[in-house]
Steps between C-alpha positions, in 0.01 A plus 500: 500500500798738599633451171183565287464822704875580440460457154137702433735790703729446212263507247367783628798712518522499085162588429467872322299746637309682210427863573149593373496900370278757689292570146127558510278266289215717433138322663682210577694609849171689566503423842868687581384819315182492741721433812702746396209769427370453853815610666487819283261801619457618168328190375118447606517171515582533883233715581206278374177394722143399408243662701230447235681505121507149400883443556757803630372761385356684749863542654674595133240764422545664864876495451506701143241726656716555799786601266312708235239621738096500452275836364136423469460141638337412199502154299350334162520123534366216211452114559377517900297240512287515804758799620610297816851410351600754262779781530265819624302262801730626736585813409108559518597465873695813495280761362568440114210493279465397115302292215539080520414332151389165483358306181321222723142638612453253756869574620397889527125469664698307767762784547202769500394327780845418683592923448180572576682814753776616239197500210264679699745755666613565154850430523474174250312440140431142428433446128453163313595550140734281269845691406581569135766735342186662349302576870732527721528916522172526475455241769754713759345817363125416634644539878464851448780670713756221367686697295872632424784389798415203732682327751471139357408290250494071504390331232411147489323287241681219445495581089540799370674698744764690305235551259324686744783641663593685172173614417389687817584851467178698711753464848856587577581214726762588753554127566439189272434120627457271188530119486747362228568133405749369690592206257731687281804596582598840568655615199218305274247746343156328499134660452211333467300547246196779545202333510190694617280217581815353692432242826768321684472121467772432762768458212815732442343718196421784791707859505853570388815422625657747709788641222218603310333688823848647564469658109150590543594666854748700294288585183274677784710631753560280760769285653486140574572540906455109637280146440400324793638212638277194362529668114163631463506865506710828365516810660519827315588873588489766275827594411464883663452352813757173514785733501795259703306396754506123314680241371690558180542392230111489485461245221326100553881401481541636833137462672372207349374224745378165393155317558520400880151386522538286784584790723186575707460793697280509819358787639323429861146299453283554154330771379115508439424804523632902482548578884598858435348783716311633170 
């Protein structure tokens, strides 16, 4: 036994060690780039939470607004659903007010009924309408005082969101939340094809991947400032505002984040209703 031992130390002694090089494989070492990210401030990865978005959020939007700073509190928000996990819920908690969009009646009769306070006070406008290229101003335009510079706008639809994206032009969003299509690569440009009558069958024919946000961002004057942690949406600032107080270069090369949709976030027990003051 000695000897075998002796001789696997021998044996040992001559094998090479081969140096692997520090070079970055693009989505591959995803994982590093993301640890890495979260020990940098000026990332937003770190600062994500869900109070009542549908993933982080909640924490990403109150970090840009923390850095940029808020005006009127207002926001214009397609593809809510019932409004109970979507991107405005909680900031309906802190005194903003704005127009939710949903193309599912059943889906909005149930939120006029959940934001029963907000609707009533005034402070929300829940309409049901399907979102085309063609409606879409007027659809923003109906809310009467909705007009020229808002605070936000996060956009949804699991279709034709750049589409949508590129046609509104009635509001000056301060901020922009848009999904993009986490299964291409960062430096992959990828649309899908507009189609008015668009539904999502599950599949991956939904949005555009987020190069092509990045140029659209930049076609209308805004900067590509983050994408949350599980790959599902992009933050925008307009470019007036972004200044240096985020990561550069601001391209999907650098901000990109893969499909991690096996991360769950958890936010306390479930929501059923709006428990806001009003």
């Amino acid at each position: 036994m000695k000897q075998l031992i002796r001789k696997f130390l021998v044996n040992l002694r001559k094998v090479k060690v081969v140096s692997i090089p520090n070079k970055r494989c693009h989505r591959n070492d995803s994982e590093l780039v993301l640890a890495e990210r979260l020990q940098n401030p000026i990332f937003l990865e770190r600062y994500g939470y869900k109070v009542y978005s549908q993933n982080d959020e909640d924490g990403m939007i109150a970090e840009i607004f923390n850095r940029i700073g808020v005006t009127d509190k207002r926001f214009v928000e397609f593809g809510v659903q019932n409004g109970l996990e979507s991107n405005a819920h909680f900031l309906i908690h802190g005194g903003w007010s704005g127009i939710w969009i949903d193309g599912d009646k059943k889906a909005v009769d149930q939120l006029r009924l959940l934001f029963r306070k907000p609707i009533e006070s005034g402070r929300l406008l829940a309409m049901n309408a399907f979102i085309t290229m063609e409606n879409i101003n007027q659809l923003i335009g109906t809310a009467g005082n909705c007009r020229g510079e808002i605070d936000l706008l996060s956009i949804d639809i699991d279709g034709n969101d750049y589409w949508i994206w590129k046609s509104v032009d009635c509001i000056n969003p301060r901020v922009v939340v848009i999904e993009y299509n986490a299964k291409f690569p960062p430096s992959f440009e990828w649309v899908m094809e507009y189609n008015g009558k668009h539904a999502w069958q599950g599949d991956d024919q939904q949005g555009a991947s987020l190069k092509s946000l990045e140029l659209l961002g930049v076609e209308k004057g805004y900067r590509l400032v983050g994408t949350n942690k599980n790959g599902v949406n992009a933050f925008f600032v307009r470019r007036d505002l972004a200044k240096n107080l985020f990561p550069e270069p601001a391209t999907a090369e650098n901000l990109y984040n893969p499909a991690r949709w096996d991360m769950q976030y958890v936010s306390g027990h479930p929501t059923k209703k709006y428990i806001g003051k009003s």
